[in-house]
C-alpha positions in Angstrom: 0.3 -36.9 -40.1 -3.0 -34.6 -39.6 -2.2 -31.1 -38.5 -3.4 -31.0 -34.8 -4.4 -27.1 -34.9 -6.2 -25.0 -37.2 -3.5 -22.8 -36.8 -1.3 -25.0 -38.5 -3.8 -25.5 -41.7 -4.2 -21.6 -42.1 -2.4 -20.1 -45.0 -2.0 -16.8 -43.6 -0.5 -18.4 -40.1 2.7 -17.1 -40.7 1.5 -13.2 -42.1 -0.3 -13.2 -38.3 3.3 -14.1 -36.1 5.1 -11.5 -38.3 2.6 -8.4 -38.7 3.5 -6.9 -35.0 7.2 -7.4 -35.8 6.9 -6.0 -39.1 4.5 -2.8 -37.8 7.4 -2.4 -35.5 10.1 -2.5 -37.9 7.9 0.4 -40.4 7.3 2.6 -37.5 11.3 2.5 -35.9 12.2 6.0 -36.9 8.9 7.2 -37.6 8.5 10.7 -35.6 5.6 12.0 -33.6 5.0 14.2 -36.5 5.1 11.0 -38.8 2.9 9.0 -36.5 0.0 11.8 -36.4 0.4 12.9 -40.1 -3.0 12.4 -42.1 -2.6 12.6 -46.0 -6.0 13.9 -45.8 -8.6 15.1 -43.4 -10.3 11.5 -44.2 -7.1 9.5 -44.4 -5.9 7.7 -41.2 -2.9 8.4 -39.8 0.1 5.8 -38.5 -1.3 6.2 -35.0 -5.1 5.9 -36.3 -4.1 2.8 -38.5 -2.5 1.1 -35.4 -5.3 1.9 -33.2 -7.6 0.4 -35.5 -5.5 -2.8 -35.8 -5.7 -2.8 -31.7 -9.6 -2.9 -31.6 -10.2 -4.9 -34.9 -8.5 -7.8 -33.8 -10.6 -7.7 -31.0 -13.8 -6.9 -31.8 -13.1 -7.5 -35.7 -11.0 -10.8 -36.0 -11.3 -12.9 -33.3 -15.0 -12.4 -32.5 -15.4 -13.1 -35.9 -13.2 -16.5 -35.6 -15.2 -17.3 -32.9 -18.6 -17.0 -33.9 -17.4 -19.0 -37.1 -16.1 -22.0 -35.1 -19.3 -22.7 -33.3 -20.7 -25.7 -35.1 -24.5 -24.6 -35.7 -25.1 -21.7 -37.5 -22.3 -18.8 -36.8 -23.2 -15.7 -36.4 -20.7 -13.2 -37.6 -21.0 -9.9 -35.1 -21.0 -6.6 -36.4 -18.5 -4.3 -36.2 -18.4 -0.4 -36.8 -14.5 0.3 -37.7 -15.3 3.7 -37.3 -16.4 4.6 -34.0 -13.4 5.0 -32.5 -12.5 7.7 -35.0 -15.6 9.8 -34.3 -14.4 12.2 -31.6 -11.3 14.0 -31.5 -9.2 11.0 -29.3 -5.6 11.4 -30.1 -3.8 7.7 -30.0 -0.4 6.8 -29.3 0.8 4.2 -32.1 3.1 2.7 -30.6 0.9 1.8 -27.3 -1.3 0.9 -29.5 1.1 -1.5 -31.6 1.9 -2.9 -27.9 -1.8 -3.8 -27.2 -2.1 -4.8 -30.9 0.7 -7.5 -30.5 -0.7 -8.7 -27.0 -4.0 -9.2 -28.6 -2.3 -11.4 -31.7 -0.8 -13.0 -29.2 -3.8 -13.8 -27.3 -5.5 -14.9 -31.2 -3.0 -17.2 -31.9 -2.5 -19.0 -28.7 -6.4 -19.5 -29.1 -6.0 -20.3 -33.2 -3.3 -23.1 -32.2 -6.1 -24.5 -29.2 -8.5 -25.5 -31.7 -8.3 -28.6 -33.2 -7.7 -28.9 -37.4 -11.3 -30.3 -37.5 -12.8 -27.0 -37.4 -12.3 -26.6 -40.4 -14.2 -27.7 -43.1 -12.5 -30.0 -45.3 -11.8 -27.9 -48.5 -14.5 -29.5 -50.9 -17.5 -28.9 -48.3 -20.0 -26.7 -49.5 -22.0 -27.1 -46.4 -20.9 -24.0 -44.2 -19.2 -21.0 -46.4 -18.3 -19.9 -43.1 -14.7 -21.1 -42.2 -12.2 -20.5 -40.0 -9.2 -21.4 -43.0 -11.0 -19.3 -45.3 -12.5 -16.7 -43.5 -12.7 -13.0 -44.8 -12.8 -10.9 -41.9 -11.8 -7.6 -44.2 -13.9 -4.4 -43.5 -14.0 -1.5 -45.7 -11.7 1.0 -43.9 -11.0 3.7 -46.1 -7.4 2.9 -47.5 -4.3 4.4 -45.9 -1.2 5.7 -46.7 2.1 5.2 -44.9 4.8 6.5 -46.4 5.7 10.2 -46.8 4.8 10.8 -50.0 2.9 13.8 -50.8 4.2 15.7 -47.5 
């Protein structure tokens, strides 16, 4: 039997239902200290990291999913990571982890809505765009988040 969603033919499916439980799970006994603690001036913090995932799902992610699953000629929006981060905004991770899992939510209810046809079958060299193989990374500066190095 065919899957019915593309959901169901992603790889990663399963990574995208865990991530807000797992976030949660890293971040249980963090402190406000640990939340707002930047290994370096140019290092994200907790908070920063989880406001980041909040708007890059958004903005990032899904308008990226969407834009690929039109069926003539996506267009893959821009999207500056960074702007966010150029004033002095303080962010509260864990409201931020809230809106972050409300938005995955929101992604894979839509994921599961489209049909498995989307996506190219995996010999097609006709579109590199694709929704089972799409690389929505950015280059956000890495981040650390333990407490090494305190």
């Amino acid at each position: 039997m065919a899957p019915s969603s593309i959901l169901a033919t992603f790889p990663g499916a399963n990574i995208l239902r865990q991530t807000p439980d797992t976030l949660r799970s890293l971040i249980a006994n963090a402190t406000a200290q640990d939340m707002d603690w930047q290994p370096a001036p140019d290092r994200w913090s907790i908070n920063m990291v989880l406001a980041h995932l909040a708007d890059v799902e958004l903005k990032g992610f899904v308008s990226r999913f969407r834009a690929i699953a039109e069926p003539e000629s996506p267009f893959l929006p821009s999207y500056d990571q960074l702007e966010q981060f150029r004033s002095a905004k303080k962010f509260d991770g864990r409201a931020e982890l809230k809106t972050f899992a409300e938005k995955r939510r929101d992604t894979l209810a839509w994921l599961d809505s489209l049909p498995a046809s989307v996506a190219p079958a995996k010999d097609s060299t006709k579109n590199s765009a694709s929704l089972a193989s799409a690389n929505c990374s950015t280059n956000s500066p890495s981040t650390t988040w333990g407490t090494s190095g305190r």
